[in-house]
PDB file of N, H, CA, C and O in Angstrom:
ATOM      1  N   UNK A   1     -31.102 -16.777  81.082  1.00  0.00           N
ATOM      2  CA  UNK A   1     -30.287 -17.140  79.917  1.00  0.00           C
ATOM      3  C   UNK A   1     -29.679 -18.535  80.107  1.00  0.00           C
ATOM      4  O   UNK A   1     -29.557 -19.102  79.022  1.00  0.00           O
ATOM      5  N   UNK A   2     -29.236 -19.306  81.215  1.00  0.00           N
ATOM      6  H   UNK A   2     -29.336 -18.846  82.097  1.00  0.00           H
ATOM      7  CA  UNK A   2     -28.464 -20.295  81.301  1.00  0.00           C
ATOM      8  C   UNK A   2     -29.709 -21.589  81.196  1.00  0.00           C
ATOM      9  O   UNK A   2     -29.572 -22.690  80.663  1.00  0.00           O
ATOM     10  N   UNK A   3     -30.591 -21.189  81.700  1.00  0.00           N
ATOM     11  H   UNK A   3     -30.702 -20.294  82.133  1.00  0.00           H
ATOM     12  CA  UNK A   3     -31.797 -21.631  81.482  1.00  0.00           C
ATOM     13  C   UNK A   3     -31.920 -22.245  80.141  1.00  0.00           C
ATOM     14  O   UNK A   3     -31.777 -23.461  80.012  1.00  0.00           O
ATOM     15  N   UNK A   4     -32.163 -21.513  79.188  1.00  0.00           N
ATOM     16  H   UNK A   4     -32.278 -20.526  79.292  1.00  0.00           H
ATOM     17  CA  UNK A   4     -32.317 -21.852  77.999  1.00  0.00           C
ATOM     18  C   UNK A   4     -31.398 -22.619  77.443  1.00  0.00           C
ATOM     19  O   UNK A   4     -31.814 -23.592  76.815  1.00  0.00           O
ATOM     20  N   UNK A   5     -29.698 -22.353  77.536  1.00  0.00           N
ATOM     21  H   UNK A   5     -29.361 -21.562  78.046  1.00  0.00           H
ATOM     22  CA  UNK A   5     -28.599 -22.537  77.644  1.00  0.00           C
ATOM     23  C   UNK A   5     -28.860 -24.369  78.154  1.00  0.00           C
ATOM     24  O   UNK A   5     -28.491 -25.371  77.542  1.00  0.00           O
ATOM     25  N   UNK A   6     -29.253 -24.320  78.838  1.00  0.00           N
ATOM     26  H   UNK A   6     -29.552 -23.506  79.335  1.00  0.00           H
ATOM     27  CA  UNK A   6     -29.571 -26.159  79.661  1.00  0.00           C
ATOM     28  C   UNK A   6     -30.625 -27.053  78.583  1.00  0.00           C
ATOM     29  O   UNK A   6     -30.724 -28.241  78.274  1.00  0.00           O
ATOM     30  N   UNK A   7     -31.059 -26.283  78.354  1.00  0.00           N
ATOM     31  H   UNK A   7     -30.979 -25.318  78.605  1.00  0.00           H
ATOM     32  CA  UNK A   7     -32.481 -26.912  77.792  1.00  0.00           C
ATOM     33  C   UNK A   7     -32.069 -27.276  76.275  1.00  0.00           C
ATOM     34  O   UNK A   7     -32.408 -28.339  75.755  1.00  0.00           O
ATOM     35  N   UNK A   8     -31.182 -26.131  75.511  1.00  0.00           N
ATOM     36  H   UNK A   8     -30.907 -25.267  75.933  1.00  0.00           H
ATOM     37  CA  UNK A   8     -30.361 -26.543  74.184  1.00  0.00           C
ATOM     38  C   UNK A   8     -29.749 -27.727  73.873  1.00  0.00           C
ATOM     39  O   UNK A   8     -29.688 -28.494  72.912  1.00  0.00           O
ATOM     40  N   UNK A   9     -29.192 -27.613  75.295  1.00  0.00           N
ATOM     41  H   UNK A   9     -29.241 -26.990  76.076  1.00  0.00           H
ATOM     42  CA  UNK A   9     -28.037 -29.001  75.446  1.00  0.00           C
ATOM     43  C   UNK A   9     -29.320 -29.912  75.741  1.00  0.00           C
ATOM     44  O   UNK A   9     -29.877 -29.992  74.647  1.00  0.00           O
ATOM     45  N   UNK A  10     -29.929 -30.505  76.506  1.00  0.00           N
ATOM     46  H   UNK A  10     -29.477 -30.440  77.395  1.00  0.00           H
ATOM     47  CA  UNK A  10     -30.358 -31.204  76.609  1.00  0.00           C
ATOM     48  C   UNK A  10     -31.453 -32.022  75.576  1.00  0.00           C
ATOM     49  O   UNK A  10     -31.704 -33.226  75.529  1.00  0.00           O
ATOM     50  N   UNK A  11     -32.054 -30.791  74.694  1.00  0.00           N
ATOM     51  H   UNK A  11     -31.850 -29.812  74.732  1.00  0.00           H
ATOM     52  CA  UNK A  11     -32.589 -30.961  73.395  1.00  0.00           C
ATOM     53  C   UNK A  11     -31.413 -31.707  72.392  1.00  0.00           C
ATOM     54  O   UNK A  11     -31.955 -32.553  71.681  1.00  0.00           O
ATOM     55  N   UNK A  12     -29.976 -31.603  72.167  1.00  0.00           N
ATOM     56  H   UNK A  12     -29.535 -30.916  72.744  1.00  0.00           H
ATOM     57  CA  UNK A  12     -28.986 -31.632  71.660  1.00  0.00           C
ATOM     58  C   UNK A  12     -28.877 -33.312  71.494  1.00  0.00           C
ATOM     59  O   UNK A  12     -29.253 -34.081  70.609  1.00  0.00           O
ATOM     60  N   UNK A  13     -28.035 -33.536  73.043  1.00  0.00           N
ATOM     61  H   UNK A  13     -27.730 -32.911  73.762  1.00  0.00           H
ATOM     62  CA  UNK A  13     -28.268 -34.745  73.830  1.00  0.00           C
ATOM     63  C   UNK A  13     -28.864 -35.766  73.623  1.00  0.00           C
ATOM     64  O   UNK A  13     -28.489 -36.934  73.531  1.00  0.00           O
ATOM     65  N   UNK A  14     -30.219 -35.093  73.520  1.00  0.00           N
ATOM     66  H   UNK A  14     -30.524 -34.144  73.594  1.00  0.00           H
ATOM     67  CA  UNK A  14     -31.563 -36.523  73.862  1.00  0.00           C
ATOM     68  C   UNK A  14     -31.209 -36.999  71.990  1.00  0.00           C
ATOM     69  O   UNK A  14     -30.894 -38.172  71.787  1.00  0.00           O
ATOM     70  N   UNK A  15     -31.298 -35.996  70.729  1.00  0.00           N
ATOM     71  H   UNK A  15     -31.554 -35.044  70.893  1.00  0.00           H
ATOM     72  CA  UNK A  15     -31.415 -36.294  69.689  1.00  0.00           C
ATOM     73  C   UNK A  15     -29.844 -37.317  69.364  1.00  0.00           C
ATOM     74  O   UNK A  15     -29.791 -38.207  68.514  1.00  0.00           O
ATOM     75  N   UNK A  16     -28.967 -37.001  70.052  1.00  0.00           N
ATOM     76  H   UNK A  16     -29.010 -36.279  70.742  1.00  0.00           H
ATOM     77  CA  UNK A  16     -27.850 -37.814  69.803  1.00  0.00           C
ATOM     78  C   UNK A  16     -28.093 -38.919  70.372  1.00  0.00           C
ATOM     79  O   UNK A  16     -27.920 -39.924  69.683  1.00  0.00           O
ATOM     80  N   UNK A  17     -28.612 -39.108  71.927  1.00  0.00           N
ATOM     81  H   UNK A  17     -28.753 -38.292  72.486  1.00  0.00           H
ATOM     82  CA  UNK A  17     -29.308 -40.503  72.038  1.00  0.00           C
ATOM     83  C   UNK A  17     -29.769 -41.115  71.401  1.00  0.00           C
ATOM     84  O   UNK A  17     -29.402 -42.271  71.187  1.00  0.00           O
ATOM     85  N   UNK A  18     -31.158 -40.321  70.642  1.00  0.00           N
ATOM     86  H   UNK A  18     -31.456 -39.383  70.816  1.00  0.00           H
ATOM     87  CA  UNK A  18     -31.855 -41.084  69.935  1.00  0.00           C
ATOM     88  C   UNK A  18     -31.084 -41.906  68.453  1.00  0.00           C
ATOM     89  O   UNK A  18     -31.547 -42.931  67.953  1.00  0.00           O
ATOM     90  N   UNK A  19     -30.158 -41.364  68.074  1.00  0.00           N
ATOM     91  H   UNK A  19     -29.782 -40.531  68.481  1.00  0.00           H
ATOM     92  CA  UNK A  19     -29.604 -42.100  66.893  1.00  0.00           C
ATOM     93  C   UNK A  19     -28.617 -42.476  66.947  1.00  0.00           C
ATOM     94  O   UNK A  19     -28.067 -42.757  65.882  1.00  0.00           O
ATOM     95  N   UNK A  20     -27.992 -42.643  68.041  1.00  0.00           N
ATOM     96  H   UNK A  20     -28.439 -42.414  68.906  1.00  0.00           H
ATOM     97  CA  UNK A  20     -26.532 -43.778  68.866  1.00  0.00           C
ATOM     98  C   UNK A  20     -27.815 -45.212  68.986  1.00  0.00           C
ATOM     99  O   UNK A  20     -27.588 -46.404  68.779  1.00  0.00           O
ATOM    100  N   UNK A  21     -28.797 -44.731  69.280  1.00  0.00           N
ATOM    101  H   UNK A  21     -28.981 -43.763  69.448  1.00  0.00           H
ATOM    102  CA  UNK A  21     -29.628 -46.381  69.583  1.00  0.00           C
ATOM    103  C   UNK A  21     -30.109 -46.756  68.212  1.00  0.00           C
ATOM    104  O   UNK A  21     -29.527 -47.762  67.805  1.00  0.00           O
ATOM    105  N   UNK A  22     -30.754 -46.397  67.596  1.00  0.00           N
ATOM    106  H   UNK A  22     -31.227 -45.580  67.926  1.00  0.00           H
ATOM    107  CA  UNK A  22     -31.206 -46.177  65.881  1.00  0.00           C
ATOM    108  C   UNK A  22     -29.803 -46.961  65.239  1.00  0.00           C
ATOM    109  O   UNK A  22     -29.746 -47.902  64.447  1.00  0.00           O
ATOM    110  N   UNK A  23     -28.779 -46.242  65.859  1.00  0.00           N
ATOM    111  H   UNK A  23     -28.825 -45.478  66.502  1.00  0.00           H
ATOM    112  CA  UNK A  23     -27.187 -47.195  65.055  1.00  0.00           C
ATOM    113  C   UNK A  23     -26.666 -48.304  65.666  1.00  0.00           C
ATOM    114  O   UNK A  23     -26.047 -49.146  65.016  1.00  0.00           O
ATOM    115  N   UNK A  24     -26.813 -48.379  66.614  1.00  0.00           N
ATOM    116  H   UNK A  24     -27.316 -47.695  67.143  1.00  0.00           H
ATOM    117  CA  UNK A  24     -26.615 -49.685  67.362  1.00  0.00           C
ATOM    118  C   UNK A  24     -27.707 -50.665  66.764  1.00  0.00           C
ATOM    119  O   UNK A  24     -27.395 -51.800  66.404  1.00  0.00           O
ATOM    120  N   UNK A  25     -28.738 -50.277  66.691  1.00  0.00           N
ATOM    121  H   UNK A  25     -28.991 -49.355  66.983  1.00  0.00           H
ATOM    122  CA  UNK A  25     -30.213 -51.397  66.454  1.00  0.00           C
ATOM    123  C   UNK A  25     -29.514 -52.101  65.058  1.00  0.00           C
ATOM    124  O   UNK A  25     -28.954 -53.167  64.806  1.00  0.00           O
ATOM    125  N   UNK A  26     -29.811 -51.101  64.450  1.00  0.00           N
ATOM    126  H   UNK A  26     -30.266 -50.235  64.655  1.00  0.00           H
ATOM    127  CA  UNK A  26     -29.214 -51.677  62.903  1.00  0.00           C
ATOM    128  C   UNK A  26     -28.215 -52.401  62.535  1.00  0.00           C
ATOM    129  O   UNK A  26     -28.326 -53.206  61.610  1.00  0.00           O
ATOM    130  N   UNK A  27     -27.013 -52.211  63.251  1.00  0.00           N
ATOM    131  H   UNK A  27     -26.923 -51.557  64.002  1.00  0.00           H
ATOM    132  CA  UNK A  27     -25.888 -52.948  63.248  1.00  0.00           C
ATOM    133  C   UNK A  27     -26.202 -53.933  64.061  1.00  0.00           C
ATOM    134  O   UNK A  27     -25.542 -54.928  63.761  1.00  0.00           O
ATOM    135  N   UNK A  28     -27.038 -54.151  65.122  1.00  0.00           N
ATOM    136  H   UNK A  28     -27.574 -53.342  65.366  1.00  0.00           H
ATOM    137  CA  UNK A  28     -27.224 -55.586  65.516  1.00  0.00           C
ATOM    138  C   UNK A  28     -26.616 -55.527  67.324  1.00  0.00           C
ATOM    139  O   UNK A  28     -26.424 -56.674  67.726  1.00  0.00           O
ATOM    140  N   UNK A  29     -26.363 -54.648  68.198  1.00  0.00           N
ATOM    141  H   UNK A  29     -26.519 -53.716  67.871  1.00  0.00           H
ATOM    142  CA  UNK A  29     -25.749 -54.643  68.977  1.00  0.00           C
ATOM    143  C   UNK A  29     -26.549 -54.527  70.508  1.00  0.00           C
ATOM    144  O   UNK A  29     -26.303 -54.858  71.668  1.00  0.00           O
ATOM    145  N   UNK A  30     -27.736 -53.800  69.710  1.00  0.00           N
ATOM    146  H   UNK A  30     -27.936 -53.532  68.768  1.00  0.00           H
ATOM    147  CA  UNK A  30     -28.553 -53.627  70.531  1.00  0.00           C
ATOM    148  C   UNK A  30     -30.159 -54.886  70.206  1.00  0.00           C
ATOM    149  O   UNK A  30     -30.908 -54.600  69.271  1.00  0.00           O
ATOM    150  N   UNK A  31     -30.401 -55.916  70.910  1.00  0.00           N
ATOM    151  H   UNK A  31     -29.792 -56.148  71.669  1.00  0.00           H
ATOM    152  CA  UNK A  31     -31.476 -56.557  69.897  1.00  0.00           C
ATOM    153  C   UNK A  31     -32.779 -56.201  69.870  1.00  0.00           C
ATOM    154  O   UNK A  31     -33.116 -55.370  70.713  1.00  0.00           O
ATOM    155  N   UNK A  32     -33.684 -56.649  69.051  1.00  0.00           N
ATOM    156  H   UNK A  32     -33.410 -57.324  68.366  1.00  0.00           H
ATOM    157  CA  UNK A  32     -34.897 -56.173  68.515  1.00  0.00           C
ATOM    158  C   UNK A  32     -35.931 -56.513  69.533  1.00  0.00           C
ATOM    159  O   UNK A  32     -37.071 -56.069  69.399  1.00  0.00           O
ATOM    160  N   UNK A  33     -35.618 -57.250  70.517  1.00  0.00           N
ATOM    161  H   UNK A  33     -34.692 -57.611  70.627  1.00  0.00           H
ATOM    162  CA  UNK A  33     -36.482 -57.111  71.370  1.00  0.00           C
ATOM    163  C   UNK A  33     -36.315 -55.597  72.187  1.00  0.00           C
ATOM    164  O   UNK A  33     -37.302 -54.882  72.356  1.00  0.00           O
ATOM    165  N   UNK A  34     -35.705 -55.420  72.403  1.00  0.00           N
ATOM    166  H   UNK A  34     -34.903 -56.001  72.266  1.00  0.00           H
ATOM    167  CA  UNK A  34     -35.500 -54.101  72.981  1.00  0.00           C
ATOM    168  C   UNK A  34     -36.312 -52.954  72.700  1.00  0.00           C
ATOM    169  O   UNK A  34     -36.492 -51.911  73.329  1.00  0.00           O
ATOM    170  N   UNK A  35     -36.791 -53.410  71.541  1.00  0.00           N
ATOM    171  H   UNK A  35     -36.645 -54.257  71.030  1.00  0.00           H
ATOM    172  CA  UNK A  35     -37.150 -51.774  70.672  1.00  0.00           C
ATOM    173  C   UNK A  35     -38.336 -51.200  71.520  1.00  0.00           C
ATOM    174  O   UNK A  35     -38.288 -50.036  71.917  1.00  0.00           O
ATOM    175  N   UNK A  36     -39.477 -52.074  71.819  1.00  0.00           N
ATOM    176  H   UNK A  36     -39.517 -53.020  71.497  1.00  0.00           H
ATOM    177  CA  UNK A  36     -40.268 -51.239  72.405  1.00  0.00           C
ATOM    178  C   UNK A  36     -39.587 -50.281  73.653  1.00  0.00           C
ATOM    179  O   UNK A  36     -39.521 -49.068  73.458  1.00  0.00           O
ATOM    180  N   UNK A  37     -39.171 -50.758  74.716  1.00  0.00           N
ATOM    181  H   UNK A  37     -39.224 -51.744  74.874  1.00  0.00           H
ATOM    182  CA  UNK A  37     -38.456 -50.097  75.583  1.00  0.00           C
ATOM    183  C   UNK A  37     -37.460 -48.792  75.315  1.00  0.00           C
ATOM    184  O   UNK A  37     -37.530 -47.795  76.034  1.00  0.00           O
ATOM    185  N   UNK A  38     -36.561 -48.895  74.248  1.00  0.00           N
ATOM    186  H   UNK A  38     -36.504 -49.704  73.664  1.00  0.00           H
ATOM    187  CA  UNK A  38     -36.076 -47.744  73.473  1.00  0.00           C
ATOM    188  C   UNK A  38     -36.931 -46.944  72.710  1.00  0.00           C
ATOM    189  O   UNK A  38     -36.584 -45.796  72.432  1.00  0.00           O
ATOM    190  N   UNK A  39     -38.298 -47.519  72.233  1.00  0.00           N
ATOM    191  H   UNK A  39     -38.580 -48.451  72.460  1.00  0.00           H
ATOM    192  CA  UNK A  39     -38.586 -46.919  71.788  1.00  0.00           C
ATOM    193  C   UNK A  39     -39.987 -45.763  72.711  1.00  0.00           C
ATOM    194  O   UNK A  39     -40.259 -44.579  72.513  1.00  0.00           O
ATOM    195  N   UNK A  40     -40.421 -46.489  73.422  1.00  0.00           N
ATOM    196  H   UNK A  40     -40.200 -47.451  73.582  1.00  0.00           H
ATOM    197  CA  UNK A  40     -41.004 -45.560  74.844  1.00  0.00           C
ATOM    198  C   UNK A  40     -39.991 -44.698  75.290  1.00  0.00           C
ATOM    199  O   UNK A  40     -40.267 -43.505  75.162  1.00  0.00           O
ATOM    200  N   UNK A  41     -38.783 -44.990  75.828  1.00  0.00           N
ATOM    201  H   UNK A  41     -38.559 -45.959  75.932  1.00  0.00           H
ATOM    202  CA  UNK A  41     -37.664 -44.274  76.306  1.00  0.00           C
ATOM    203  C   UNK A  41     -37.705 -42.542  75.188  1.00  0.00           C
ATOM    204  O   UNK A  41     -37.963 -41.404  75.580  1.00  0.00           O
ATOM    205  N   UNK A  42     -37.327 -43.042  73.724  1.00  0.00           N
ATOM    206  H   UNK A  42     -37.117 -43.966  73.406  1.00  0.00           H
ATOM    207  CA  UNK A  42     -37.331 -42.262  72.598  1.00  0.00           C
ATOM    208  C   UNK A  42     -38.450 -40.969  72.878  1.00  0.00           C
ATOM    209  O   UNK A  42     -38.469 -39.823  73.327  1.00  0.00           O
ATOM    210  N   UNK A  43     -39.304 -41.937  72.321  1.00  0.00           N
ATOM    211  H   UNK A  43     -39.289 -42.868  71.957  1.00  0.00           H
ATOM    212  CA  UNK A  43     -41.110 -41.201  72.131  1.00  0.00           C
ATOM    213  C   UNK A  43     -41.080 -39.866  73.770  1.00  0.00           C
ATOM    214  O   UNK A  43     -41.227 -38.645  73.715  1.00  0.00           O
ATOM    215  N   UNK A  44     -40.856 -40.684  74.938  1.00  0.00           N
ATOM    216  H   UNK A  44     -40.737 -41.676  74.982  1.00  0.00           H
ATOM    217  CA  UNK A  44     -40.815 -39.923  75.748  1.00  0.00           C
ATOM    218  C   UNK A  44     -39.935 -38.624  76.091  1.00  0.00           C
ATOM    219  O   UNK A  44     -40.332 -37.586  76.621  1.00  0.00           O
ATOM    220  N   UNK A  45     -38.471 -38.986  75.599  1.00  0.00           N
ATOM    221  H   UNK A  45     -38.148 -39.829  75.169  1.00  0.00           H
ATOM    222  CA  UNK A  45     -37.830 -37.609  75.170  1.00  0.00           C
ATOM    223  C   UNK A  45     -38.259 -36.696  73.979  1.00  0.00           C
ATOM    224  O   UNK A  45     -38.223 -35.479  74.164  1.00  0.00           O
ATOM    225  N   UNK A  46     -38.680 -37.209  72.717  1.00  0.00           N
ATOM    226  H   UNK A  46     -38.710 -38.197  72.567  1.00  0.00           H
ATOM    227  CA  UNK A  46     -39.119 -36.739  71.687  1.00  0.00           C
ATOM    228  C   UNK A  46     -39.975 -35.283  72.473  1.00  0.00           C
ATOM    229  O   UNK A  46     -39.672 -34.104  72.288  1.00  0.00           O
ATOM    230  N   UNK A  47     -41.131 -35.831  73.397  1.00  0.00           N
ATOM    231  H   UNK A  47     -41.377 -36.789  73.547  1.00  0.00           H
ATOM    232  CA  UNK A  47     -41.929 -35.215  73.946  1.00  0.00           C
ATOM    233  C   UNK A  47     -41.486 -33.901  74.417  1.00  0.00           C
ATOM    234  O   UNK A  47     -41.707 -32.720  74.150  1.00  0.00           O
ATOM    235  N   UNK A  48     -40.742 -34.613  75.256  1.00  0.00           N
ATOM    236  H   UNK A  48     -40.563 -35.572  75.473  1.00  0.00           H
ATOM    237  CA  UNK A  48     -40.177 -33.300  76.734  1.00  0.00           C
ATOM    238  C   UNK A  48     -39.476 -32.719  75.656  1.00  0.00           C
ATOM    239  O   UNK A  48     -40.095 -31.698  75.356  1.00  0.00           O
ATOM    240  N   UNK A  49     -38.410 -32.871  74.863  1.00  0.00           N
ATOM    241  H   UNK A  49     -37.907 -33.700  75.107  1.00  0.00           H
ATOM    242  CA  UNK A  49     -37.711 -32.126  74.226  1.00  0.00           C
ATOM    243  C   UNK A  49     -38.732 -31.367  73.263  1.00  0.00           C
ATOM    244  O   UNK A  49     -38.246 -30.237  73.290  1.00  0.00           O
ATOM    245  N   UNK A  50     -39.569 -31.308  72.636  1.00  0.00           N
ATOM    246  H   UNK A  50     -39.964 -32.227  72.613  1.00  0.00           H
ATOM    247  CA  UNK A  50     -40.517 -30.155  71.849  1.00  0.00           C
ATOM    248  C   UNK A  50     -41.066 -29.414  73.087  1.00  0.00           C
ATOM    249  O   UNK A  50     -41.070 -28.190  72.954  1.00  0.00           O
ATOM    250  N   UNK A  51     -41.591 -29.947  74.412  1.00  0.00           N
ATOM    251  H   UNK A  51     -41.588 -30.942  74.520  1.00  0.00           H
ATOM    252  CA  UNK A  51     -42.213 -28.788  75.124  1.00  0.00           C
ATOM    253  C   UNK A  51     -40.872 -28.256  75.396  1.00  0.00           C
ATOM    254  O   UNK A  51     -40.745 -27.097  75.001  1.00  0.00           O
ATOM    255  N   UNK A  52     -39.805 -28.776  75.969  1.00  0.00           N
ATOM    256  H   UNK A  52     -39.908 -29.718  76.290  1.00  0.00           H
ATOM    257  CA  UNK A  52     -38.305 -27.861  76.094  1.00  0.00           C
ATOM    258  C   UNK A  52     -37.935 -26.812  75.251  1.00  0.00           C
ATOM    259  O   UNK A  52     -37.501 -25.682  75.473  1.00  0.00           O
ATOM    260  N   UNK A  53     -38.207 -27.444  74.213  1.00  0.00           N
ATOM    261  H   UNK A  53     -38.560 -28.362  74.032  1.00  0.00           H
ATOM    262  CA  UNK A  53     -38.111 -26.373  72.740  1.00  0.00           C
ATOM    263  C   UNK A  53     -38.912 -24.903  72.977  1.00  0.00           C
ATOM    264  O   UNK A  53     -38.481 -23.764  73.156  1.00  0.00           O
ATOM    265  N   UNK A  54     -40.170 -25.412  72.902  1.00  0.00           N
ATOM    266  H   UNK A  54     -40.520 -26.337  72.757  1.00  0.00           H
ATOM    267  CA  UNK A  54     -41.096 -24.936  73.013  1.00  0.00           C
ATOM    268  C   UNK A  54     -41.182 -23.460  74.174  1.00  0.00           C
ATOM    269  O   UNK A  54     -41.566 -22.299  74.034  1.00  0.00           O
ATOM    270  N   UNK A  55     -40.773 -24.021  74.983  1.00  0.00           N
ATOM    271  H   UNK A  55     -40.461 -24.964  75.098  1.00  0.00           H
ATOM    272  CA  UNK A  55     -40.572 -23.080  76.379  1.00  0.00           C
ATOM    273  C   UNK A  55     -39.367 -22.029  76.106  1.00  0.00           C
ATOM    274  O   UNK A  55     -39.411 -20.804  75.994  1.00  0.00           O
ATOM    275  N   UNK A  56     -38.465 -22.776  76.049  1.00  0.00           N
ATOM    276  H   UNK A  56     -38.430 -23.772  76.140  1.00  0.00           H
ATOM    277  CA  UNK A  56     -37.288 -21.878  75.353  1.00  0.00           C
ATOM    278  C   UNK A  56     -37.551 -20.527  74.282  1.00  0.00           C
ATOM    279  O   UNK A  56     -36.962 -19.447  74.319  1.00  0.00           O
ATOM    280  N   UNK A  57     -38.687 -20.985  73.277  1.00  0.00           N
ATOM    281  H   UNK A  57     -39.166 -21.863  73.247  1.00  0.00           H
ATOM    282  CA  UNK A  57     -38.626 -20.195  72.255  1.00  0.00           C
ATOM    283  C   UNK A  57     -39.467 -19.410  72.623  1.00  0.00           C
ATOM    284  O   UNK A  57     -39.270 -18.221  72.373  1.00  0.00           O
ATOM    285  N   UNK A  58     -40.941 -19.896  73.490  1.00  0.00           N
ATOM    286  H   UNK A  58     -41.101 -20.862  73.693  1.00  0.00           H
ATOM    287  CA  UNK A  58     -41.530 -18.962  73.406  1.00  0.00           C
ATOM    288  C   UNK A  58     -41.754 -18.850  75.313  1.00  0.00           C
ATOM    289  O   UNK A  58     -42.457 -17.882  75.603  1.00  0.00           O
ATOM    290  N   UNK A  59     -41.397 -19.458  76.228  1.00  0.00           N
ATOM    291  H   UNK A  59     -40.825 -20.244  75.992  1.00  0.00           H
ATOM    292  CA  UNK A  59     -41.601 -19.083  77.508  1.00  0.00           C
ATOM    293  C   UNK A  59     -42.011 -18.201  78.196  1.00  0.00           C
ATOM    294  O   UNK A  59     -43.011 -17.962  78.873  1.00  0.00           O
ATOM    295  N   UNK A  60     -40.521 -17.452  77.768  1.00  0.00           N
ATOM    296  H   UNK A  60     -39.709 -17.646  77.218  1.00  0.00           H
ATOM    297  CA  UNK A  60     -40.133 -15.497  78.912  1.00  0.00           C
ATOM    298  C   UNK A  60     -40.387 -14.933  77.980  1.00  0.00           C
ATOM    299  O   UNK A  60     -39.323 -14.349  77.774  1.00  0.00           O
ATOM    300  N   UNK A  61     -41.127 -14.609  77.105  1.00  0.00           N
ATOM    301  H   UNK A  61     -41.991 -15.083  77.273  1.00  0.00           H
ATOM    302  CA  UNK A  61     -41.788 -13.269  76.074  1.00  0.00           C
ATOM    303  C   UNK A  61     -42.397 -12.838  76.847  1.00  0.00           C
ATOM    304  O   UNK A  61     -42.164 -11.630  76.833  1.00  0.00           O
ATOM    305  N   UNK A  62     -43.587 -13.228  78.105  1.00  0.00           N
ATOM    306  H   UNK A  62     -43.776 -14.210  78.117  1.00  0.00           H
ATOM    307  CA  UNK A  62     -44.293 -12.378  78.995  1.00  0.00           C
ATOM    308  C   UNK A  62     -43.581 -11.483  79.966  1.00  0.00           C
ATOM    309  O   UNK A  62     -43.990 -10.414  80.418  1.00  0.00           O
ATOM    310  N   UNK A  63     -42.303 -12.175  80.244  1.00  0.00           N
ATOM    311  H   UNK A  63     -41.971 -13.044  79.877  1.00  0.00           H
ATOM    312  CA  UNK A  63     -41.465 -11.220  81.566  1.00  0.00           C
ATOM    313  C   UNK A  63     -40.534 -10.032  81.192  1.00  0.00           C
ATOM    314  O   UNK A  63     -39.970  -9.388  82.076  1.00  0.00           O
TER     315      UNK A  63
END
């Protein structure tokens, strides 16, 4: 259970990352060169967080 519990938050987290940088970009704080790097950074949580998802929802149905 805490398991899953970790993985929520961290799914949570990464999506609040992702649009603290998305709001910074726009307002100008963060510059546009940057983006690829945020945006690999992004893409790469995007990832882990759906298999995170993923595991969570459907993982321990076998045990």
């Amino acid at each position: 259970m805490m398991l899953k519990t970790k993985q929520i938050i961290a799914a949570i987290t990464t999506m609040i990352g992702a649009i603290v940088i998305g709001i910074l970009m726009k307002i100008g704080v963060i510059g546009y060169q940057w983006w690829p790097i945020f945006a690999g950074l992004v893409g790469f949580h995007i990832i882990s967080m759906g298999g995170l998802m993923y595991y969570g929802l459907y993982g321990d149905e076998g045990e």
